[in-house]
N, C-alpha and C positions, 0 to 999 in steps of 0.2 A: 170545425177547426180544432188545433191543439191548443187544451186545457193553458199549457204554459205561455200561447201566446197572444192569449186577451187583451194583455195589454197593451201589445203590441201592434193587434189587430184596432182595439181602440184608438189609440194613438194616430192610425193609420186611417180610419175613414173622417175623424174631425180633423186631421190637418186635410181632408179633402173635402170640409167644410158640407160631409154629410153628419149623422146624428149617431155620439160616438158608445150610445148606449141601445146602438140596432140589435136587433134578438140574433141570438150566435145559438148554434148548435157544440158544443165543447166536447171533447174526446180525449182521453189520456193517450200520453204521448208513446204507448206502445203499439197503438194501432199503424202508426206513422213512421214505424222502424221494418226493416225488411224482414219476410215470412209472417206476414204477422196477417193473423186472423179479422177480417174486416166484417163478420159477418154481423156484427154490433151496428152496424149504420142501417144496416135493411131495418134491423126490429127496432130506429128511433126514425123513422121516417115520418111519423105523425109530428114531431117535433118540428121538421121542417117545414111540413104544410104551415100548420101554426103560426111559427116566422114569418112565413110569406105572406101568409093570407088575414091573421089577427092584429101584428103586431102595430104600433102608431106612434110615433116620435112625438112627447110629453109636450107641454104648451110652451113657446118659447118665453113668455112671459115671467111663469112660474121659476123655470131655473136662470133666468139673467140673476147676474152676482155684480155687484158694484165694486168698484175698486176701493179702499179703504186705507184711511193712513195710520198704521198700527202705533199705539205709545206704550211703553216699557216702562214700568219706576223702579226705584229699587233705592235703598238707604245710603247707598255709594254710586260712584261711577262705576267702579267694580263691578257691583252687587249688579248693579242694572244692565251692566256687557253680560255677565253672567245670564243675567235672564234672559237678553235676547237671544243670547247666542241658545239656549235650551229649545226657543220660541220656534227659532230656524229648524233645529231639528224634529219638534214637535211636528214643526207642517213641512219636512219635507222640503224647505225651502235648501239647506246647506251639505256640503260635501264628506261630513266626517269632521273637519280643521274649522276653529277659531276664526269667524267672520267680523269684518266691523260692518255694525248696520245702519245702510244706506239712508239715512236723515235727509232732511229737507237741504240743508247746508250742504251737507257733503256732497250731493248729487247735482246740484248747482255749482259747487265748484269743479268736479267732473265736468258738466257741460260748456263750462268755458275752453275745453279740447275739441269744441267743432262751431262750426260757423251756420251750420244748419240747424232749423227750427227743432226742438223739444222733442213734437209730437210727431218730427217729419216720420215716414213710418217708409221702413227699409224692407216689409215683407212679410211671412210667414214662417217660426222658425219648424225645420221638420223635424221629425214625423207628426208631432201632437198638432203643429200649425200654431203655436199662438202667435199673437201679433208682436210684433219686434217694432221700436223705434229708437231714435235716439237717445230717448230719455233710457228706455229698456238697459240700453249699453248701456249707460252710465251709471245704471240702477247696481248691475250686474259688477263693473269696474271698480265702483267703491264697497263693495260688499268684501270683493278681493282683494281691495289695500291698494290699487291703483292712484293713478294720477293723471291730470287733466290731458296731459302732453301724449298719455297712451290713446288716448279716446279713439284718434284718427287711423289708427292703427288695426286697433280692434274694430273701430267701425267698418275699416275695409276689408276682414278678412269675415264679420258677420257678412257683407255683400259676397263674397265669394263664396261662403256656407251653403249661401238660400240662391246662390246659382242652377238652375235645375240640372244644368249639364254636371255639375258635382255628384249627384246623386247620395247627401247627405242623409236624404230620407229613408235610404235602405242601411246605407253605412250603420247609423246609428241603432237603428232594430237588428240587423244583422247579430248572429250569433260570435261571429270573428273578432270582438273585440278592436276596433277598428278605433284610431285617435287620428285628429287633424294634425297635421305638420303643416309649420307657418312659416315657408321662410320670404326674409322684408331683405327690402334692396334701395338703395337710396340716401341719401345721406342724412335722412330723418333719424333712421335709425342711432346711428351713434348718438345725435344729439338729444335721444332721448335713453341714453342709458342701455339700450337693447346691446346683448354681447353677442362677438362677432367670434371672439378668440379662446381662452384657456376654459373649460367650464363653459360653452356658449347652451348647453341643454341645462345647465343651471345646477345647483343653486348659488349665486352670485349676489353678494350682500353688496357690491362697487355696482354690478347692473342687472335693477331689479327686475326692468321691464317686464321682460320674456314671462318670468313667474306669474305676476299680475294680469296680464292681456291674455296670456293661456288658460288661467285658474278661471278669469273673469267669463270667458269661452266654453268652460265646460259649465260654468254656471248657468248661462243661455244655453246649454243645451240639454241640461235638465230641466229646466224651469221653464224655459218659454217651449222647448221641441218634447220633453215629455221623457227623456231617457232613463229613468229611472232603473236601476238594475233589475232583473228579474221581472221588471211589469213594462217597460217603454222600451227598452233596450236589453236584445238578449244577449248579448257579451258575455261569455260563459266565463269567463276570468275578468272582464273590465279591464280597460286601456293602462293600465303601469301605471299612468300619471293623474295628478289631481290638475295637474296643470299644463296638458295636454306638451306640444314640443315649439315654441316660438321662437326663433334665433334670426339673426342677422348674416346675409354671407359678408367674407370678410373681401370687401373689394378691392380695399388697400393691397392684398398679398395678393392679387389675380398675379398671371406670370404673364409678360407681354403678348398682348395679341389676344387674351381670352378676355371672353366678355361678360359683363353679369349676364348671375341665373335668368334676370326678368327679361334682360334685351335677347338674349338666345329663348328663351321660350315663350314669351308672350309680344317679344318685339319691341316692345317698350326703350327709349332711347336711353343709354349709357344717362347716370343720374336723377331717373327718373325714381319716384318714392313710393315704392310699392307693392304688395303682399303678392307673392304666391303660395297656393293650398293646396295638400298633396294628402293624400291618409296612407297610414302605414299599422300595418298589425304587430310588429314587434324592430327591434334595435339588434343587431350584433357589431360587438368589437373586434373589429378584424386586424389580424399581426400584419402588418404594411413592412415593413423592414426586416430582412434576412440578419440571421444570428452568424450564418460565414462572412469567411474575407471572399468578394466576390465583387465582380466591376460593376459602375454606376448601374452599366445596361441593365445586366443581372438581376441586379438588385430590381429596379422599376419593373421589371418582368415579372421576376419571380414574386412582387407585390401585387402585381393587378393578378395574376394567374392566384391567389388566395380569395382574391377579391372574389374576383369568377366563379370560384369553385362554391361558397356562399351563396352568390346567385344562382347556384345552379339546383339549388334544393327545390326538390319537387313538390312544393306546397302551393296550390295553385290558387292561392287567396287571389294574384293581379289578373285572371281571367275573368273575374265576375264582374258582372254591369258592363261587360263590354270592354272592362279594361285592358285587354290583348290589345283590340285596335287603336285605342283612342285614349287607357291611360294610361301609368306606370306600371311595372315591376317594381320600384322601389325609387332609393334616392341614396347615392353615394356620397357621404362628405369625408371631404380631406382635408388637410392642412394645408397650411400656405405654403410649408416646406416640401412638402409630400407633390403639390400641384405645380412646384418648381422645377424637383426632378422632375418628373413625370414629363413638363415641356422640355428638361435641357435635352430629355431624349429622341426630341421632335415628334412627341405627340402635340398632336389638337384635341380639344374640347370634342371633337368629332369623331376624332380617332379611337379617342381615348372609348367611347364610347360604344363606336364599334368592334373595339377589342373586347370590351366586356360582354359585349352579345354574343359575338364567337363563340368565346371559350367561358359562357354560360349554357350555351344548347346540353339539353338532357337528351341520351341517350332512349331511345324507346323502352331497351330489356329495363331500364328505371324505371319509367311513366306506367310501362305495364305492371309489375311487378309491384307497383306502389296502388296501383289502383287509378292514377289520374288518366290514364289516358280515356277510361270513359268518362271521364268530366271533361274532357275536350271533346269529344265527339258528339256530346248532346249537350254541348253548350248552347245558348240561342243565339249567340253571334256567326254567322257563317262564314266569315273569315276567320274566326276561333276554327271552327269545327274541322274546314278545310286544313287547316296546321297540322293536324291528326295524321296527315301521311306524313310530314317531315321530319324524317331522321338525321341527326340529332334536333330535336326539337326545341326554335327559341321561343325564350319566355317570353316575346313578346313581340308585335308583328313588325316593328321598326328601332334600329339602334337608338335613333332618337326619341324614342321612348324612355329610354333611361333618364333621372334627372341628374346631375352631378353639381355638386357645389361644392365652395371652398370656403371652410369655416373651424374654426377649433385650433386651440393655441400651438403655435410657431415649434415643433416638434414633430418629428418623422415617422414613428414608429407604430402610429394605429392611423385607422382608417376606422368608420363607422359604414354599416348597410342597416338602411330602415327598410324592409322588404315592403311593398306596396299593398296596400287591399284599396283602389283607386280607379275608378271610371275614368276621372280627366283631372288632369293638373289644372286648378282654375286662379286666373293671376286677376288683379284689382289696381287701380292707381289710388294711392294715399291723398285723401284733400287735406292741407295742410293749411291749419286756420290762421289769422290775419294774426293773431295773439299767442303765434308761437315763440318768436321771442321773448314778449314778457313772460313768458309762461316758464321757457327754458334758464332765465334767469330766477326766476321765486325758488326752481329746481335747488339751482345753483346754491343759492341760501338756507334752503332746507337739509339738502342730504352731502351740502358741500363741492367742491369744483369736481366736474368732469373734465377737467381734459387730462390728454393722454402725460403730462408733466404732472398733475395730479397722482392720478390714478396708481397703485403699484401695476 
């Protein structure tokens, strides 16, 4: 295997609950590059007899580790944030940023954001496999400055992580730098702060949610899945965010007749409370509004056809894991202005959609010239592979494949594309605990009135 990706490969047989210190044979990573000289594996061939034949997975006895509850002092409360916060980084526990540490208290009040037992256990996080439960969330949520009322939130979007049809256990080793995008639907969302409008990819001191439930998110997925840069996860640049992308669509501004993200994609009935999870390798801002004098049409035209031409970058992160068939190419957000025009001009959420697939097909003299069309043709999807004869070639095997949402404050002039690196969009219904109001009033007292008379 490659030198670089032991940890990866570690990672990779203990979340499959074999023994993750099995004898590997290691190779620099020049062997593994094209023309390259392979004749180095003949003369270490005794090494792999060895492997097979000597090697014996350690006592399990000997390496069982007890869980432990760690204590800090320090001459202040200062002194002693200080230390912990040193502590985290010492073991690897924290992100780079300023943690507050998960206390008996504080993780108890976390847990009064779900109605479900402590220890209930939600899974395996990938690739490393460690075990996830409820308390885990909450472990990971106040670590991040969260609060009780996010619990349900983020507990629904760790169930849709450890989805297997996600395929977060490659995502996250993957070298493509790949983040979860989270977007919630339902009316939870506002009442827990989560923004829908100006600033909804943050940072937003009126609605903090998104920051806490994302940050919390990528904490589980270093800590319990093993992603560590450079050893769990090869992200050759690392996801842009500490706090991965968590927002709200704005359902208020839908334009008549179109219907939330969740009930168009996962079916889910119109008010229902609910994550869906998408992964995306990178963001552009795209110019939606023309700088001439030019008619409404025009205008809505000559915006998606910018759109389009975005999508149509031959980078073919959304073919991997099967994502041609079954997940995205990306995920388009608009404004609620932007999704206004867009219907006065009698599109649908459909059409719209199908416009983008159109006049997103890549040319072949592209695909060749860039090199991808052989990554389409020995793709191991065979409906991937089969695409290889269609000129202009779409990014992906269905219009509705695209996801589109409407989110980001009440102005016209940009549009956002998060380009996909996505197997399957996986949606989750939010359980929303018996002590959500009390919870949403202590809010109310703490960080002051949300509503929208409040609010600027």
């Amino acid at each position: 295997m490659r030198e670089d990706f032991q940890g990866v490969f570690r990672n990779a047989v203990s979340g499959l609950g074999l023994a993750p210190d099995a004898a590997v044979v290691a190779f620099p990573i020049d062997l593994f590059m094209a023309d390259s000289d392979v004749s180095s594996v003949g003369a270490r061939k005794r090494e792999f007899y060895e492997g097979l034949t000597t090697w014996r997975a350690p006592d399990a006895a000997s390496t069982a580790k007890g869980a432990r509850l760690v204590s800090v002092s320090g001459v202040t409360y200062h002194d002693a944030l200080v230390k912990a916060n040193h502590l985290f980084i010492t073991n690897l526990w924290g992100d780079g940023l300023p943690l507050w540490p998960a206390s008996p208290e504080a993780v108890d009040w976390i847990l009064q954001g779900s109605d479900l037992a402590r220890d209930h256990v939600l899974g395996r996080f990938p690739p490393r496999g460690g075990g996830v439960t409820v308390e885990t969330c909450a472990i990971a949520l106040a670590m991040a400055g969260g609060r009780p009322e996010y619990l349900p939130v983020l507990l629904a979007t760790v169930e849709a992580m450890l989805a297997p049809e996600a395929r977060s256990d490659l995502l996250q080793a993957a070298s493509g730098s790949a983040f979860p995008v989270v977007i919630v639907n339902g009316p939870l969302a506002k009442r827990i702060r989560l923004n829908s409008g100006f600033g909804c990819f943050g940072p937003d001191p009126q609605r903090p949610a998104g920051a806490s439930i994302g940050r919390a998110l990528r904490l589980l997925q270093q800590n319990a899945g093993g992603a560590q840069p450079g050893i769990g996860s090869m992200g050759i640049y690392g996801a842009m965010r500490y706090t991965n992308a968590v927002f709200a669509e704005d359902e208020e501004g839908l334009p008549a007749g179109w219907l939330p993200h969740a009930t168009e994609r996962h079916g889910y009935a119109p008010g229902t409370d609910s994550v869906s999870l998408a992964f995306a390798s990178g963001v552009t801002n795209v110019k939606r509004r023309g700088g001439a004098e030019v008619s409404a049409e025009e205008d809505v035209v000559h915006g998606l056809h910018r759109v389009a031409d975005f999508m149509r970058t031959p980078n073919l992160h959304c073919i991997q894991f099967n994502g041609y068939e079954t997940g995205t190419p990306g995920v388009v957000v608009m404004s609620r202005v932007t999704a206004s025009e867009i219907a006065a001009q009698g599109f649908t959420q459909s059409s719209l959609r199908h416009f983008l697939w159109e006049y997103s097909r890549i040319p072949h003299e592209t695909l060749s010239r860039s090199g991808n069309l052989e990554w389409i043709r020995v793709n191991s999807n065979a409906l991937t592979r089969d695409s290889a004869t269609l000129d202009p070639w779409p990014i992906c095997s269905n219009p509705e494949n695209i996801v589109t949402v409407v989110a980001g404050g009440a102005h016209p002039t940009n549009s956002y594309w998060l380009q996909g690196y996505c197997p399957k969009v996986v949606g989750r219904k939010i359980a929303v605990p018996a002590a959500v109001d009390h919870l949403l009033s202590q809010a109310d007292k703490d960080l002051g009135c949300a509503s929208d008379v409040c609010l600027i």
